[in-house]
Every structure is written in structure tokens, then in C-alpha cells.
C-alpha positions as CSV (number, residue, x, y, z in Angstrom):
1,X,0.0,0.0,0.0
2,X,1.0,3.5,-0.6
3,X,0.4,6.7,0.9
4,X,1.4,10.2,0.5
5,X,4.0,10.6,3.8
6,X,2.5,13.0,6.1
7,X,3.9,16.8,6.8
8,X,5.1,15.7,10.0
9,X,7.5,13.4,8.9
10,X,8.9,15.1,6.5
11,X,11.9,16.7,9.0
12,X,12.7,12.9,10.3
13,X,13.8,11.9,6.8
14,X,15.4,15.1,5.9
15,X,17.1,14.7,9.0
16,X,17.8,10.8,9.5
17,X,17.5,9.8,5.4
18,X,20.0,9.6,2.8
19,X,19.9,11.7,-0.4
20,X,20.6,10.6,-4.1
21,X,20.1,12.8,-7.0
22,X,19.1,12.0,-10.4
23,X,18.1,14.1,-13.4
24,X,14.8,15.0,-13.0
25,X,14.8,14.9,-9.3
26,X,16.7,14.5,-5.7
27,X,15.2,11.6,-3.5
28,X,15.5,11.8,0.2
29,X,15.0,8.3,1.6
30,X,14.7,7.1,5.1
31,X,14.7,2.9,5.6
32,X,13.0,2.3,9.0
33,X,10.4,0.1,10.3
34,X,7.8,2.6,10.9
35,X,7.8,3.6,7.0
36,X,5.2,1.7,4.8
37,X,6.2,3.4,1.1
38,X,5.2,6.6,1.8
39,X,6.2,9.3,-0.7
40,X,6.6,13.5,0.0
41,X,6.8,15.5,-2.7
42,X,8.6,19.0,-2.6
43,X,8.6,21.5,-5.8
44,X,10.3,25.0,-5.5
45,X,9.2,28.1,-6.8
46,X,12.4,28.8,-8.0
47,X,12.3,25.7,-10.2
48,X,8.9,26.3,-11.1
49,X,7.2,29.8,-11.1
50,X,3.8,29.1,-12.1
51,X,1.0,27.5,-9.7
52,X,0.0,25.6,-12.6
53,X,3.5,24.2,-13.8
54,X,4.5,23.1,-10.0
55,X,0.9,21.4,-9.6
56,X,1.5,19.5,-12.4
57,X,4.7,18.7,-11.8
58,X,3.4,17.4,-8.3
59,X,0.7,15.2,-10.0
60,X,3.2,13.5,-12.1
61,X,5.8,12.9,-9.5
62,X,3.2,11.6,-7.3
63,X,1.9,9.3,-10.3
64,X,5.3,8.0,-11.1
65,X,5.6,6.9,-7.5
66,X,2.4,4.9,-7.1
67,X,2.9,3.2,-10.6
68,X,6.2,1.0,-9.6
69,X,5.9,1.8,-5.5
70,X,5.3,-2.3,-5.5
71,X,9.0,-2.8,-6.5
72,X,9.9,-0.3,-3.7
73,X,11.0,-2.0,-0.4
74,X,8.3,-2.2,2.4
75,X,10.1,0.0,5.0
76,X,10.8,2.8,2.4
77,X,9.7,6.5,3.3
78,X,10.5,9.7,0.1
79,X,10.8,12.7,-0.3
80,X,11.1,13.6,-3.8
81,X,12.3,17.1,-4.5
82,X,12.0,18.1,-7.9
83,X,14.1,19.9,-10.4
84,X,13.6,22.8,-13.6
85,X,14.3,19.3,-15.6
86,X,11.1,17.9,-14.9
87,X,9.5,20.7,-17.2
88,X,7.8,19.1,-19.7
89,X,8.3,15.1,-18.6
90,X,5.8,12.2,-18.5
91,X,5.0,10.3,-15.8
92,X,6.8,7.4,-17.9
93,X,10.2,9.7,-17.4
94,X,9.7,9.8,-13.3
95,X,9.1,6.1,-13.3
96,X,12.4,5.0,-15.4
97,X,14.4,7.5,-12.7
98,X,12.8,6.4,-10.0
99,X,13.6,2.5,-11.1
100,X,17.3,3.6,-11.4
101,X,17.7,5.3,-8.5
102,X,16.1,2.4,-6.3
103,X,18.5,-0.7,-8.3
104,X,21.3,2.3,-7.8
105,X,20.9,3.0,-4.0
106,X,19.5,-0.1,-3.4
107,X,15.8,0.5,-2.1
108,X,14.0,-2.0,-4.3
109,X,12.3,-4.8,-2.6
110,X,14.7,-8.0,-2.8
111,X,12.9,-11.2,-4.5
């Protein structure tokens, strides 16, 4: 199951997570037994000055996440923080980074 990762956590995985960065985004993740793939998003105004362009980029962040969050260790809590690069990405994009960055790091569930 995944949920979006409450406001209140997000300082315990800034704080206790590690942080790998990829083209389209940075990932802040935190492996502990109380996470149950939860996924943060954070999108800067300086990245992306329009309401509408950071919404969207939200949407598709948050849609990349919940299509291949099953291959995602359980005990997995991110924060994805979201770069200019995004512009103009499919959700398609997020999900081949996100796949790379979890074989890469090593937060993909083990079969």
C-alpha cells in the first residue's frame, strides 16, 4: 500500500535519510520500520514559477511513484524534490528515474 508521507514526517527523513540525485529529481529516503512506502513531494518556486506548472509537476511525481511503488522496499519512506528538468516530462520519465535510482541505492524490494 502506498500513501502520500505525512507533513510531519517530512523533518525525520530530511534529518535521518539519505539523499541521491538524479536528473529529473533529488530523493531523500529514510529505511525504518515505521515507513510503509510513503512518498513527500517538494517542488520549488524557484524551479517552477507558475501555480499551474509546479501542480503538475506534483501530479506527475506523485503518479510516477504509485505506478512501480510495488518494487519499492516495504520499510521505504521519500521525499522527492523536484528539479527545472522535470518541465515538460511524462510520468513514464519519473518512473524509469525512479527504477534507477532504487537498483542504484538499493531500495528495491529483494525477490
Amino acid at each position: 500500500m502506498t500513501t502520500r508521507l505525512p507533513g510531519s514526517k517530512y523533518k525525520i527523513v530530511f534529518d535521518r535519510g539519505f539523499s541521491c540525485r538524479g536528473r529529473l529529481f533529488s530523493l531523500w529516503v529514510l529505511r525504518s520500520t515505521h515507513a510503509s512506502r510513503q512518498a513527500g513531494v517538494v517542488i520549488s518556486k524557484k524551479s517552477f514559477h507558475d501555480a499551474v506548472d509546479r501542480n503538475r509537476a506534483k501530479r506527475i511525481m506523485r503518479e510516477g511513484f504509485r505506478l512501480c511503488a510495488n518494487e519499492f522496499a516495504e520499510d521505504v519512506s521519500v521525499i522527492m524534490v523536484g528539479r527545472a528538468s522535470l518541465a515538460n516530462k511524462k510520468v513514464q520519465d519519473v518512473q524509469s528515474e525512479l527504477r534507477y535510482l532504487a537498483r542504484k541505492y538499493g531500495f528495491q524490494k529483494s525477490e
